[in-house]
Kinemage of the C-alpha trace (Angstrom):
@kinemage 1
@onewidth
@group {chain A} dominant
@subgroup {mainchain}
@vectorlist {calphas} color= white
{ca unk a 1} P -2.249 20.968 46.590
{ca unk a 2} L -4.574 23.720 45.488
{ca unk a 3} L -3.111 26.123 43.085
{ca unk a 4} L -3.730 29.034 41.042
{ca unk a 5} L -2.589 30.120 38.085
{ca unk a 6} L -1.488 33.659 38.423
{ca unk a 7} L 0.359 35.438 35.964
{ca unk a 8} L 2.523 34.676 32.664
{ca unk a 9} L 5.532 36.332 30.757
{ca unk a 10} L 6.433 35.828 27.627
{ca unk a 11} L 9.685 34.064 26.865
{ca unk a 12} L 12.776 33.321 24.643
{ca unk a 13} L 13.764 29.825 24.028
{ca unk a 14} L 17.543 31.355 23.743
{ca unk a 15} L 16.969 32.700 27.506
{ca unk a 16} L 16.503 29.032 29.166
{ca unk a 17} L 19.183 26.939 30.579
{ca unk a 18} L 16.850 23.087 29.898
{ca unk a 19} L 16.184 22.057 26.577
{ca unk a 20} L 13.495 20.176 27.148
{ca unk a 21} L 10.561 18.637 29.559
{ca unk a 22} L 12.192 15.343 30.232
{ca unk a 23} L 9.086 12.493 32.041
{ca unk a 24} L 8.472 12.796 35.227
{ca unk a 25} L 9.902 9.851 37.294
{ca unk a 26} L 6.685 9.544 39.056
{ca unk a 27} L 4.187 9.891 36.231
{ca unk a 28} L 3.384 7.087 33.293
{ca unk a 29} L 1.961 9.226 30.849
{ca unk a 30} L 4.294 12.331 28.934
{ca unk a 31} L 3.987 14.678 26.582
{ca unk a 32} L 6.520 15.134 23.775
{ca unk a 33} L 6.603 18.025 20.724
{ca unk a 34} L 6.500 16.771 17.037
{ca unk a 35} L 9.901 15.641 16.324
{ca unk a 36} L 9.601 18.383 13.583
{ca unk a 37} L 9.247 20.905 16.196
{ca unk a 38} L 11.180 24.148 14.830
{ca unk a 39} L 12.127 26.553 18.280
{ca unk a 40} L 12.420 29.568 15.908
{ca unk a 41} L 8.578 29.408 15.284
{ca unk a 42} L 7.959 27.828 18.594
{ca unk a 43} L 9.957 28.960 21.262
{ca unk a 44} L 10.014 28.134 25.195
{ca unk a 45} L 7.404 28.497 27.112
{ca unk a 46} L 6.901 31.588 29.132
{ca unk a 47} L 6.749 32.120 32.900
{ca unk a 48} L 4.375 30.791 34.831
{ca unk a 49} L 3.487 32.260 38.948
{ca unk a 50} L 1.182 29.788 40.589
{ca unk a 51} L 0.131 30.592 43.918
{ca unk a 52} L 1.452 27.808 46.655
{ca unk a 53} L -0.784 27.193 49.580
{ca unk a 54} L 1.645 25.723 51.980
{ca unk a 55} L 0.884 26.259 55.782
{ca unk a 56} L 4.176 26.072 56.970
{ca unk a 57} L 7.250 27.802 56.142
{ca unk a 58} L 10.561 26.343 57.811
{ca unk a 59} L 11.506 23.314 56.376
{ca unk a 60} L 14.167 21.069 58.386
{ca unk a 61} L 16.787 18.232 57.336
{ca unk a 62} L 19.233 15.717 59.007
{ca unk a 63} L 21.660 15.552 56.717
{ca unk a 64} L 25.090 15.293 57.628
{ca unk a 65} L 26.247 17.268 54.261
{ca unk a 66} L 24.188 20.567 54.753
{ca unk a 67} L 25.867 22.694 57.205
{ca unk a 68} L 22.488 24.336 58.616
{ca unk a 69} L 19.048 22.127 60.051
{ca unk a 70} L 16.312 24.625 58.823
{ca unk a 71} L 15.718 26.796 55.381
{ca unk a 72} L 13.031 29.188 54.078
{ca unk a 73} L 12.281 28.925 50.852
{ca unk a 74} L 10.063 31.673 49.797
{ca unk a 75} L 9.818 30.015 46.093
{ca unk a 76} L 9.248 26.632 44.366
{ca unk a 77} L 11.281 26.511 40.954
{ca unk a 78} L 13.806 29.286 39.721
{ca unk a 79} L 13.905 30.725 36.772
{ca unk a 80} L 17.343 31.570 36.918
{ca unk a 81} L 17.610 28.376 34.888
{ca unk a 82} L 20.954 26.714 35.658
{ca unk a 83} L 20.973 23.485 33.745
{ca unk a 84} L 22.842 21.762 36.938
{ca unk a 85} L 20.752 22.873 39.961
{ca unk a 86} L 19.736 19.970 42.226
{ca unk a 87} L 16.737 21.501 42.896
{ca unk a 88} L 15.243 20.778 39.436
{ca unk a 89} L 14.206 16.753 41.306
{ca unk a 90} L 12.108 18.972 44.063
{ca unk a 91} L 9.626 19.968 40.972
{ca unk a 92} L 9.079 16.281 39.891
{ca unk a 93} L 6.765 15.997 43.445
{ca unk a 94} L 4.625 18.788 42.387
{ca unk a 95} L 3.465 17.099 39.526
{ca unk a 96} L 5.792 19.200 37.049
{ca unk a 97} L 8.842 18.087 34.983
{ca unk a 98} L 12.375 19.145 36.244
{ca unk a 99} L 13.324 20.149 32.863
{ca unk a 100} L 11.674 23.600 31.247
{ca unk a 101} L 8.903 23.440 34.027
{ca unk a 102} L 11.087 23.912 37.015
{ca unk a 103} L 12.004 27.353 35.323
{ca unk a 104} L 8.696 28.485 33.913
{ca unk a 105} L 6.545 26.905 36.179
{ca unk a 106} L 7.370 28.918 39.577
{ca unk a 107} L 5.132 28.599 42.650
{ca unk a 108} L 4.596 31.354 44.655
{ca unk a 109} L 4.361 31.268 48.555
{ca unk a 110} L 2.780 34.527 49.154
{ca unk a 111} L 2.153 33.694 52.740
{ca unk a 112} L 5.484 33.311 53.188
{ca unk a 113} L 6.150 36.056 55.763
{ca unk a 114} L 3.439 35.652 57.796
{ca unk a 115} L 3.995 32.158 57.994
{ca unk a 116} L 7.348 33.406 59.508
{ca unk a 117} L 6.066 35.360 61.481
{ca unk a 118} L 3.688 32.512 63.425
{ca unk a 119} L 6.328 29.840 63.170
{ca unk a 120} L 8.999 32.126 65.148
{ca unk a 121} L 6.674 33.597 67.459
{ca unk a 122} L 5.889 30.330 68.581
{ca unk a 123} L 7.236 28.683 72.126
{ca unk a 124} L 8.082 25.977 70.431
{ca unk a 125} L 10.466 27.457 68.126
{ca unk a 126} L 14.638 27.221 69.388
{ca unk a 127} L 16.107 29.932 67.600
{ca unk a 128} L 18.856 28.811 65.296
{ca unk a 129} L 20.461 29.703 61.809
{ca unk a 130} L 17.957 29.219 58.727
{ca unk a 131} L 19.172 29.673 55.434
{ca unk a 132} L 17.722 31.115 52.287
{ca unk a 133} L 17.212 29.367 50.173
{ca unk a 134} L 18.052 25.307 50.979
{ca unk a 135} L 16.698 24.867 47.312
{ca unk a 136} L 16.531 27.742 45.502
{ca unk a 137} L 17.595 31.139 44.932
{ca unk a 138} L 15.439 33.470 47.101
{ca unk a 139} L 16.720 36.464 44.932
{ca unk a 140} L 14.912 35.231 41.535
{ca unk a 141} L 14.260 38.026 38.967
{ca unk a 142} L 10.276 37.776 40.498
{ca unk a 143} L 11.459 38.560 44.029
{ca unk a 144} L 11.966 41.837 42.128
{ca unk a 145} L 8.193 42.514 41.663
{ca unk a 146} L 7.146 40.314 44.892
{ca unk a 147} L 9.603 41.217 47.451
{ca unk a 148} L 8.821 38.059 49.388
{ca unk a 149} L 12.160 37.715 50.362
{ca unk a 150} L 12.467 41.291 51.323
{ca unk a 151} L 9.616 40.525 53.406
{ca unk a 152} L 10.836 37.798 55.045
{ca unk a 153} L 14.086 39.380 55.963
{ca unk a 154} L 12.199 42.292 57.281
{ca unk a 155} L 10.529 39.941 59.729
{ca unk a 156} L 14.046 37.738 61.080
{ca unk a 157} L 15.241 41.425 61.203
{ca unk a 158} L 12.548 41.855 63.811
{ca unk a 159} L 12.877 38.708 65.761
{ca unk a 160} L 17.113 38.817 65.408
{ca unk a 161} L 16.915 35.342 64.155
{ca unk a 162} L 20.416 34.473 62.468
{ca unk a 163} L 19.904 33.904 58.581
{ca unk a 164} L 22.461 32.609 55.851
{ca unk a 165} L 21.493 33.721 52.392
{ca unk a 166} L 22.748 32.126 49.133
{ca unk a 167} L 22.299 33.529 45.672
{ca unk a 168} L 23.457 34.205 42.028
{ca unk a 169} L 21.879 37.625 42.091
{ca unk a 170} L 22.747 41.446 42.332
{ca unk a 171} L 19.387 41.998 43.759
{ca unk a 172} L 20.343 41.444 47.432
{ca unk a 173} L 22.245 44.741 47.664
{ca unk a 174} L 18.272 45.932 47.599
{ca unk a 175} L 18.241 44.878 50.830
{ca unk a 176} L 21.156 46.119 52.518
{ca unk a 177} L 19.627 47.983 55.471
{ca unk a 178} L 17.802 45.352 56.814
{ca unk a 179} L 21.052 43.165 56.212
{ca unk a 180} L 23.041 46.025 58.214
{ca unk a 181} L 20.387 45.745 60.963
{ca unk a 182} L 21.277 41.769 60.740
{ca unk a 183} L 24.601 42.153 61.067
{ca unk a 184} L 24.607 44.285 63.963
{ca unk a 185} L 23.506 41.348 66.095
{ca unk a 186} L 25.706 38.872 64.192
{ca unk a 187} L 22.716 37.483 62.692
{ca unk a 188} L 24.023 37.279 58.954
{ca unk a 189} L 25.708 36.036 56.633
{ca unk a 190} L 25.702 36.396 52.234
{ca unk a 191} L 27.268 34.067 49.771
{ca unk a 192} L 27.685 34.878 46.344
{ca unk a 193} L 27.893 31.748 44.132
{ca unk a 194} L 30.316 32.266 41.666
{ca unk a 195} L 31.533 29.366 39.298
{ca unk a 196} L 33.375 31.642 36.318
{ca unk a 197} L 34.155 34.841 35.210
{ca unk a 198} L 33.306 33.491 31.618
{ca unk a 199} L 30.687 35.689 30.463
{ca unk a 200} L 29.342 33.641 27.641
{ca unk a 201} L 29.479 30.492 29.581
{ca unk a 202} L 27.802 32.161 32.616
{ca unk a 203} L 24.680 33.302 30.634
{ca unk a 204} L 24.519 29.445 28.949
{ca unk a 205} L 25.173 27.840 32.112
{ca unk a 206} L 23.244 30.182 34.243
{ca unk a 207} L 20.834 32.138 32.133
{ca unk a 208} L 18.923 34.405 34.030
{ca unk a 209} L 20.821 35.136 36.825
{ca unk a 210} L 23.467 38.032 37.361
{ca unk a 211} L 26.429 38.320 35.456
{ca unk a 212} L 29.742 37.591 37.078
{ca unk a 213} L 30.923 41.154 36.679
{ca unk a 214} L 27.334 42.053 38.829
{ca unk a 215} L 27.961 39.253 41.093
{ca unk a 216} L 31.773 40.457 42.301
{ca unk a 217} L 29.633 43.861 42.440
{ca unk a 218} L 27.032 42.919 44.919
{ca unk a 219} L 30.563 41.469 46.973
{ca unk a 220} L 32.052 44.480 46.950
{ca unk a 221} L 28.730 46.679 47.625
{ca unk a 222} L 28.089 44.260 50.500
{ca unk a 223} L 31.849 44.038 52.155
{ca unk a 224} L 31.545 48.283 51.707
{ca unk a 225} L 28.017 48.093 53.947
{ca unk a 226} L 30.088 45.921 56.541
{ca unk a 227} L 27.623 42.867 55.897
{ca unk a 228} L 29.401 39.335 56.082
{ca unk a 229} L 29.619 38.277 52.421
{ca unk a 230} L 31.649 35.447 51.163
{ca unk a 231} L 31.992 33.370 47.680
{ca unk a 232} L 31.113 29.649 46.668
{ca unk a 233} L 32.552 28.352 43.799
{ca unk a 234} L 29.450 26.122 43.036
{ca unk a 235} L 29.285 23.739 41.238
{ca unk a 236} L 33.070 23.130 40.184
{ca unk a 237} L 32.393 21.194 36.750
{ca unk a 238} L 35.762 19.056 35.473
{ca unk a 239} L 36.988 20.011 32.331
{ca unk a 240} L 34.483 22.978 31.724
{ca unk a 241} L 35.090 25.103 34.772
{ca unk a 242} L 37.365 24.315 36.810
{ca unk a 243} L 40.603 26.189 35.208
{ca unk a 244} L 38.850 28.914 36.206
{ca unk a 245} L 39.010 28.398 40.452
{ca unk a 246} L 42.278 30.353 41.245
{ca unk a 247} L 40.328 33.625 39.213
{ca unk a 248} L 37.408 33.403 40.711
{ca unk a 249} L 38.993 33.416 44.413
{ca unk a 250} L 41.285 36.103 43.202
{ca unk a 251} L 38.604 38.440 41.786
{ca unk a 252} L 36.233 37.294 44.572
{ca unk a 253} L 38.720 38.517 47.086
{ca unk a 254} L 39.519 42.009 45.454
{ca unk a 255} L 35.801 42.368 45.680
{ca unk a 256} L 35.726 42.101 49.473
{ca unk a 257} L 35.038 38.447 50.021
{ca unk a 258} L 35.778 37.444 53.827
{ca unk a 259} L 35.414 33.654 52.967
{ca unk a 260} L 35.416 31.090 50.409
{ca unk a 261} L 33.410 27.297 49.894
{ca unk a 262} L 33.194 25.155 46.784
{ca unk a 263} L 31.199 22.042 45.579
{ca unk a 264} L 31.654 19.840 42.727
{ca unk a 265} L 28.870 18.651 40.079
{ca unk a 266} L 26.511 16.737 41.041
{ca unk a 267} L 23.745 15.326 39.138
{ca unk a 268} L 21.046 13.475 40.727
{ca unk a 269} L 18.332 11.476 39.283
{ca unk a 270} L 16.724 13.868 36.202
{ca unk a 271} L 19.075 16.755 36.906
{ca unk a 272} L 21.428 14.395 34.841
{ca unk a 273} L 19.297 14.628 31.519
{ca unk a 274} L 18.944 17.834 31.791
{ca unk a 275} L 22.567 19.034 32.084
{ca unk a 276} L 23.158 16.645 29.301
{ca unk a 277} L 21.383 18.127 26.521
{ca unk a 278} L 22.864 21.370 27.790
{ca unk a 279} L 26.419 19.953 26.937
{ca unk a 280} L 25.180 18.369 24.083
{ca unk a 281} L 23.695 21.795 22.756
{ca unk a 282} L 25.959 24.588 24.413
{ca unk a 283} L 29.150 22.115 24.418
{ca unk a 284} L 29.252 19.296 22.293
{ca unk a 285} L 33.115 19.366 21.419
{ca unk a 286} L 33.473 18.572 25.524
{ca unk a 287} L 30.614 16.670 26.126
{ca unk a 288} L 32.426 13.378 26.206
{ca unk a 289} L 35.106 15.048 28.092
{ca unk a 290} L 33.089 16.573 30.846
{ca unk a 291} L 31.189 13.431 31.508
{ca unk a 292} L 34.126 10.984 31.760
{ca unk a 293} L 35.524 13.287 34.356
{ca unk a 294} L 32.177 13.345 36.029
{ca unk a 295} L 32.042 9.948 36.607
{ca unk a 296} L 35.689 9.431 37.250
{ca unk a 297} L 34.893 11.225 40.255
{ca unk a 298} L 31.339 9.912 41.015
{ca unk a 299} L 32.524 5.946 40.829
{ca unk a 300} L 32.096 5.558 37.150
{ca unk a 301} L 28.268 6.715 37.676
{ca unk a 302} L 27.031 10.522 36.701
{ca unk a 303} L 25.680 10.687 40.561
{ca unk a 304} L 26.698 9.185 43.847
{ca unk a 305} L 24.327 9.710 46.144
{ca unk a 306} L 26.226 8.562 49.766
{ca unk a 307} L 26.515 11.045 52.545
{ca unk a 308} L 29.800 11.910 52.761
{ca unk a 309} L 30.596 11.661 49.078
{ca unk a 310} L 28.077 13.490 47.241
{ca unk a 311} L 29.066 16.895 47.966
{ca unk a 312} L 32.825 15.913 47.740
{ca unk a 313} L 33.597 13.005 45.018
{ca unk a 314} L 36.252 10.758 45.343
{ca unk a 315} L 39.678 9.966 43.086
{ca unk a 316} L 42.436 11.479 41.754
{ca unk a 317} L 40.471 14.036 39.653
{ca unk a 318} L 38.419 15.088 42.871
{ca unk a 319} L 41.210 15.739 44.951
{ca unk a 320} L 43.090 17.539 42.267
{ca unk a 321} L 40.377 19.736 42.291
{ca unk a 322} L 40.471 20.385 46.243
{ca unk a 323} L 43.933 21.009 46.152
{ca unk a 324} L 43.605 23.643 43.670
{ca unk a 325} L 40.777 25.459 45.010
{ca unk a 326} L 42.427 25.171 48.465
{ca unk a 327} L 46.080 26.408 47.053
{ca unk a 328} L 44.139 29.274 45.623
{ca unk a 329} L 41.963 30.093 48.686
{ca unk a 330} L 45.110 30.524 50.313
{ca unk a 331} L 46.695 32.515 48.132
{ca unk a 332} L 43.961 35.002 47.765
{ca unk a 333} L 43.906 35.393 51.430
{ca unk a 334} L 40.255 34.154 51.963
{ca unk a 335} L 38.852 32.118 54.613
{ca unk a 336} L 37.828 28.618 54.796
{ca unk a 337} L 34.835 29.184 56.923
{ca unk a 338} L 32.060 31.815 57.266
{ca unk a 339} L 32.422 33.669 60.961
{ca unk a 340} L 29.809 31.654 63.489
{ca unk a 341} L 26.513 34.120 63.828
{ca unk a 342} L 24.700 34.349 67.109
{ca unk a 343} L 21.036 33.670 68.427
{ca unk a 344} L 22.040 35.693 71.222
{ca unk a 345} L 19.850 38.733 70.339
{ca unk a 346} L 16.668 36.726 69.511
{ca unk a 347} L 13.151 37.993 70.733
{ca unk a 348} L 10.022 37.832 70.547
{ca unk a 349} L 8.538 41.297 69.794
{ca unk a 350} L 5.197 41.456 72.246
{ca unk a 351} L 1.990 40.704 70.118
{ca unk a 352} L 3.550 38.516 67.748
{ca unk a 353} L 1.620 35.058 69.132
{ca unk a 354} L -1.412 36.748 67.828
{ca unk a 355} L -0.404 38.921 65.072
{ca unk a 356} L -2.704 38.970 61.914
{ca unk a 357} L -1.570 37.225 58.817
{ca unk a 358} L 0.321 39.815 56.359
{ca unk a 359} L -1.865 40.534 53.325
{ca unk a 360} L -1.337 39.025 50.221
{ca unk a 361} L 1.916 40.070 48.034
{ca unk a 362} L 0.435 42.433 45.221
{ca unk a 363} L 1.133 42.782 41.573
{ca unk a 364} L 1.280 39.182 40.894
């Protein structure tokens, strides 16, 4: 893959949600600090955009856990930072650890709505729902400078293609009237992952993306514009989190939400290191705690990877944890399912097959 590097940011070591750069599962040869490494004087690493030369936008999957077939994903790493996010494996086959480099070490599809723009104009293409983003969050704190998201919305505004969008960040009220013009053809849908109201453990657990208070916000900003907008309580973490489900769907719910999902931990391959020098830092007096109940519900392992299980877990714990969230979801009058969008008012705007390439995004 041929990238560049294109800009950095300085960064606090405070302000990260991995500890570390654990090896890369694919690579023999790491590199480690001194083991009288002091963070004060030395402390993470700062931002890094690299510019990703993929020719194609719209990834697919089979799996029979993922609700949609196709995704955009206008970014590659997320500095957001949330020790647990799945996505932190996806880095390890670009070379990159999934520790401190999958949130300093973001690549940049600047392409990204032109691609778009080719890959829906095509014959080929059957319109259908695509989410944003399948890995992660499309509404970054760099989407803020790049608007590559904003971009991209602009153009499945054009061509009416349905879109689901899921994110941790304020920043998608920016985009509210080309999410009204969306929702006119029943082509959208927005869900707000929420996991606590905890302040303190939402900036530890989730660093650099939107408070809670900013995240019930962009709910009720969104249910006001008359866009779709629902909350997932993601990921549900035993004995940290999960007291917390019945006051999430309560204050999600005042906020506007229509609908409500959850998922429990999960901690695939590295993702697993990671999250446990976060406890080990942010929560040693549970650490023990949190990962018994973890593997009480993932068959005595930190991960089970089956379809079918890993996005549910199994035993008593796991089911306790389903019946609360459901009693709750209930309760707060919410939904269990987002309303079904339409492909009905797809098009093809004429000129599109041949329609120049979008120029590059500026102020990288």
């Amino acid at each position: 893959m041929d990238s560049r590097l294109v800009t950095t940011k300085p960064s606090l070591s405070r302000s990260r949600g991995a500890v570390s750069n654990p090896t890369n599962r694919f690579e023999r040869v790491s590199l480690e600090r001194d083991t009288d490494w002091d963070p004060a004087e030395d402390p993470a690493p700062g931002t890094q955009f690299l510019s990703d030369c993929s020719q194609t936008i719209i990834t697919h999957n089979d799996s029979p856990d993922i609700p949609f077939n196709a995704g955009i994903n206008p970014y590659r790493g997320c500095e957001h930072g949330c020790s647990y996010c799945y996505a932190r494996i996806a880095h390890e086959f670009l070379g990159f650890s999934a520790g401190l480099d999958f949130e300093t070490k973001i690549m940049v599809k600047e392409d990204a709505p032109a691609l778009l723009r080719k890959e829906l104009a095509a014959k080929q293409w059957q319109p259908q729902l695509l989410a944003m983003s399948g890995v992660t969050d499309c509404y970054q704190p760099v989407e803020r400078r790049l608007k590559l998201t904003r971009r991209c919305l602009e153009v499945l505004a054009e061509f009416r293609n349905p879109v689901c969008i899921i994110t941790k960040n304020h920043l998608v009220t920016r985009d509210l009237d080309l999410l009204q013009e969306l929702a006119w053809h029943k082509a959208v849908e927005v869900h707000l992952s929420i996991n606590s109201l905890d302040a303190d453990l939402a900036r530890r657990l989730e660093p650099r993306a939107s408070s809670p208070r900013h995240r019930l916000a962009a709910i009720e900003a969104l249910a006001k514009a008359g866009i779709p907008v629902g909350v997932l309580v993601a990921p549900i973490i035993p004995a940290l989190n999960d007291h917390e489900v019945a006051r999430v769907l309560a204050a999600a719910a005042k906020a506007g939400a229509q609908w409500a999902g959850m998922e429990i931990l999960r901690l695939p391959l590295t993702v697993a290191p990671v999250f446990q020098e976060w406890l080990a830092r942010h929560e040693p007096l549970k650490q023990e705690k949190v990962l018994n109940r973890i593997r009480s519900i993932r068959g005595g392992k930190l991960n089970d990877p089956r379809f079918g299980e890993r996005m549910r877990g199994q035993g008593i714990f796991a089911d306790q944890i389903r019946q609360l969230f459901e009693v709750a979801r209930r309760q707060a009058g919410l939904a269990a399912d987002s309303p079904a969008l339409s492909t009905a008012s797809f098009r093809r705007p004429p000129g599109n097959q041949l329609e120049l390439e979008l120029p590059k995004a500026e102020g990288i």
